[in-house]
C-alpha positions as CSV (number, residue, x, y, z in Angstrom):
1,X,0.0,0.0,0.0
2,X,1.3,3.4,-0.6
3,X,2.0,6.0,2.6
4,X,-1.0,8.2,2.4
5,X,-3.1,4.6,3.1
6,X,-0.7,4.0,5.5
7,X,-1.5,7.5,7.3
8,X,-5.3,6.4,7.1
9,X,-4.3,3.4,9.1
10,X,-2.3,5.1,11.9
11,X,-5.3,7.3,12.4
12,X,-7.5,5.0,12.6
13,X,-5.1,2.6,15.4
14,X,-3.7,0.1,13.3
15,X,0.7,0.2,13.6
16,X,2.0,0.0,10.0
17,X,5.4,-1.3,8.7
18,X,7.4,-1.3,5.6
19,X,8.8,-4.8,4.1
20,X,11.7,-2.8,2.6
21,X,12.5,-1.5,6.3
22,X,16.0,-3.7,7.5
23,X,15.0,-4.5,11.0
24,X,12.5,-7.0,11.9
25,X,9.8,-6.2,14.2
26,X,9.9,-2.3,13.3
27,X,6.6,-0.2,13.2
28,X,4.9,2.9,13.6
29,X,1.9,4.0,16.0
30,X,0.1,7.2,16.2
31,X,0.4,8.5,19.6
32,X,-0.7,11.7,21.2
33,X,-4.1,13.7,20.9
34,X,-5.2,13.6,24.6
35,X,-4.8,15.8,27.7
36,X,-2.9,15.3,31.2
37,X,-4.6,17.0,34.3
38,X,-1.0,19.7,35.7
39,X,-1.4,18.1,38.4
40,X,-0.9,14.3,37.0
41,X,2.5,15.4,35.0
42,X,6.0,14.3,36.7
43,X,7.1,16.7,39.2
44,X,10.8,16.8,38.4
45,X,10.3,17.4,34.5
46,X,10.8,20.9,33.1
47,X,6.6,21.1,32.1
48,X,5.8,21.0,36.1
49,X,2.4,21.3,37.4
50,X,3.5,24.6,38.3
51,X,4.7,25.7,34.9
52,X,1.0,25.0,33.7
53,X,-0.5,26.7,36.6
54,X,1.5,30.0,35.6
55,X,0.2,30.2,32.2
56,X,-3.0,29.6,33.3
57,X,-3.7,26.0,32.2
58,X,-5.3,23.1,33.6
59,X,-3.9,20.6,31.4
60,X,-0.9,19.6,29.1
61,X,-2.0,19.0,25.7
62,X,-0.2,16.1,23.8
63,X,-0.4,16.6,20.1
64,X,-1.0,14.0,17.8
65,X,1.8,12.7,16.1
66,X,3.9,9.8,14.7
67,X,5.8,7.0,17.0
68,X,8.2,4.6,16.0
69,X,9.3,1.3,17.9
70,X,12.7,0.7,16.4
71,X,15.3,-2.5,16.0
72,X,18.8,-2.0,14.9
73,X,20.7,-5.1,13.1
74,X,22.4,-6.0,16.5
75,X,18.8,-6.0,18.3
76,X,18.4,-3.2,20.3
77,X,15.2,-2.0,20.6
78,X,14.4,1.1,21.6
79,X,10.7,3.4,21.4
80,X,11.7,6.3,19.0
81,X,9.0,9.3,19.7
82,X,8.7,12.1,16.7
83,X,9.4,10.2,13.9
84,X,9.4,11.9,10.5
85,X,9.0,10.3,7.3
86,X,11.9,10.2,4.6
87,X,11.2,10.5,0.7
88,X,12.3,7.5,0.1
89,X,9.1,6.1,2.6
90,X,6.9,8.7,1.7
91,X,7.0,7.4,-1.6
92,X,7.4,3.7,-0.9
93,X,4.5,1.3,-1.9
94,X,5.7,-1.2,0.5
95,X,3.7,-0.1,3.4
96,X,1.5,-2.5,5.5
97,X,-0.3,-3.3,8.5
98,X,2.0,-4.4,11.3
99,X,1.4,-7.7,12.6
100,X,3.3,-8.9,16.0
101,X,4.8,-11.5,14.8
102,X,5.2,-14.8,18.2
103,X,8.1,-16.5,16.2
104,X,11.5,-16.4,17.6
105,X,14.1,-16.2,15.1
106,X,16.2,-19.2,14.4
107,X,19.6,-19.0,16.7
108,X,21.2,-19.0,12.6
109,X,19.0,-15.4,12.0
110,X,20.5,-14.4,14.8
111,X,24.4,-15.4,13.9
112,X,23.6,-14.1,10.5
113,X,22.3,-10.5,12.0
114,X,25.4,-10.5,15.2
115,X,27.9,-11.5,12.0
116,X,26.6,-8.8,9.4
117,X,27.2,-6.2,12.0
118,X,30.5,-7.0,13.0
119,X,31.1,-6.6,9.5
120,X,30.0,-2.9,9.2
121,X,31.5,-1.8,12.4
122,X,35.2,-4.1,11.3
123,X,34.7,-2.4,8.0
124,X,34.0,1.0,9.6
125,X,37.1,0.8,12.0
126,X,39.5,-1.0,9.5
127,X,38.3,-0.4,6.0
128,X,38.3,-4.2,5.5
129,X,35.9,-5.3,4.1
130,X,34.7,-9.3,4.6
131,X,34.9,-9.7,0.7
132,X,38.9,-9.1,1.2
133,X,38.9,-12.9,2.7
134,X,36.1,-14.2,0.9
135,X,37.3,-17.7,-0.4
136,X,39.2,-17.9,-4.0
137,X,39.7,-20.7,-6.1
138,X,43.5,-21.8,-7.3
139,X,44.3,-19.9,-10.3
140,X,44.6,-22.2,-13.4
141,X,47.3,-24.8,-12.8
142,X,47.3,-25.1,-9.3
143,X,46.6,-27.1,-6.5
144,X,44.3,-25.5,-3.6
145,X,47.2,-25.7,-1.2
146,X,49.0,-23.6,-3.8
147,X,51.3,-26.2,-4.9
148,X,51.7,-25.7,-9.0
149,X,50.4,-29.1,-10.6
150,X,52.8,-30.9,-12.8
151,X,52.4,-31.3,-15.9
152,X,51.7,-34.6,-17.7
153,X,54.8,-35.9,-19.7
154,X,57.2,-34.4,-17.2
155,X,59.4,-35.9,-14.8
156,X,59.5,-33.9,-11.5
């Protein structure tokens, strides 16, 4: 579906997902659009009950807006509020409802994920990349351990 359907469904509750989006279990929520009493707000923030009080309000507004429960390739997961849209998702077609999904990943999704990451941050801190020691077949006329072949009709 394409991102203005995909707006429809936030406002109307449902958490939407894009399959082109790296990290598994990653969605968005509409949160906001309700009120909290000044005197229900936590005391040690900067918006106190008394800051509300001394503009003459009786409640802190939370605007609607765009949430974002994110998962990074090593598995972090963290609850990302004010997300904004890039043009690249704005104008993505891969947009769907988001589904919790109870199916653990294999123990070899998770190698695969731990192992492509330690590859971007060895790349980032070495410039190697893993393709440097990917595996090579003997050039023409040689033995995998290197060893040049002999060649028939001649005595070694």
């Amino acid at each position: 579906m394409k991102f203005g359907e995909a707006i429809t469904l936030l406002n109307a509750g449902h958490p939407v997902t894009r399959s082109g989006w790296n990290g598994k279990g990653m969605f968005l929520i509409r949160a906001g659009g309700y009120k909290v009493e000044a005197d229900k707000v936590k005391p040690n923030g900067i918006i106190t009950t008394e800051f509300l009080e001394r503009r003459g309000l009786t409640h802190l507004e939370i605007l609607p807006h765009i949430d974002m429960w994110t998962v990074n390739a090593s598995g972090r997961q963290a609850y990302l509020a004010g997300w904004l849209a890039s043009q690249s998702d704005m104008l993505a077609d891969d947009w769907m409802i988001y589904e919790e999904s109870t199916i653990e990943p294999t123990w070899q999704e998770v190698a695969d994920i731990a192992e492509a990451e330690f590859e971007k941050e060895l790349e980032k801190v070495t410039g190697i990349k893993k393709s440097m020691f990917a595996y090579k077949p003997a050039p023409h006329g040689y033995k995998k351990d290197g060893v040049p072949k002999k060649k028939p009709g001649r005595k070694a």
